[in-house]
C-alpha positions, 0 to 999 in steps of 0.5 A, spaced: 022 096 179 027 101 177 023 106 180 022 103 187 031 101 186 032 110 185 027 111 190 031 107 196 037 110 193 035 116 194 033 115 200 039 112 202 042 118 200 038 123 204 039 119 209 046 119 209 047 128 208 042 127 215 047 123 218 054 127 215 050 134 217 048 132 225 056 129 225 059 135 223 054 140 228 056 136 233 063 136 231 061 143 232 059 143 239 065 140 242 070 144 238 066 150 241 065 146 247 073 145 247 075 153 246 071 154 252 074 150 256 081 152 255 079 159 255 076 158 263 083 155 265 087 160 262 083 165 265 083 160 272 091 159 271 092 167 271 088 169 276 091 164 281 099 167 279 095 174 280 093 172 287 101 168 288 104 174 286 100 179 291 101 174 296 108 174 295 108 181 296 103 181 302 109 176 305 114 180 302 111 187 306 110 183 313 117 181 314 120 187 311 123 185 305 119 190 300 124 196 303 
């Protein structure tokens, strides 16, 4: 009886690293996830002051305000 008690134990126990292990890889993946993103929208957010920017001169050059 004390042997079938400390199997299902350990199996409970094995079962439990397995389950904390697969929790802690996808905290993983969304934590990677997450970075990826914001550094897509910082790379997007850049890009579209850059092109703001070269707008304002182009408006700028048009009308003859960059003299």
């Amino acid at each position: 009886m004390a042997d079938n008690s400390q199997s299902m134990s350990y199996k409970a126990g094995e079962a439990k690293g397995q389950a904390q292990e697969k929790a802690s890889n996808l905290m993983d993946k969304a934590a990677d996830a997450a970075q990826s993103a914001k550094e897509s929208i910082q790379e997007t957010g850049q890009k579209m002051m850059e092109k703001a920017h070269g707008a304002k001169e182009a408006v700028k050059d048009a009308t003859g305000m960059n003299k």
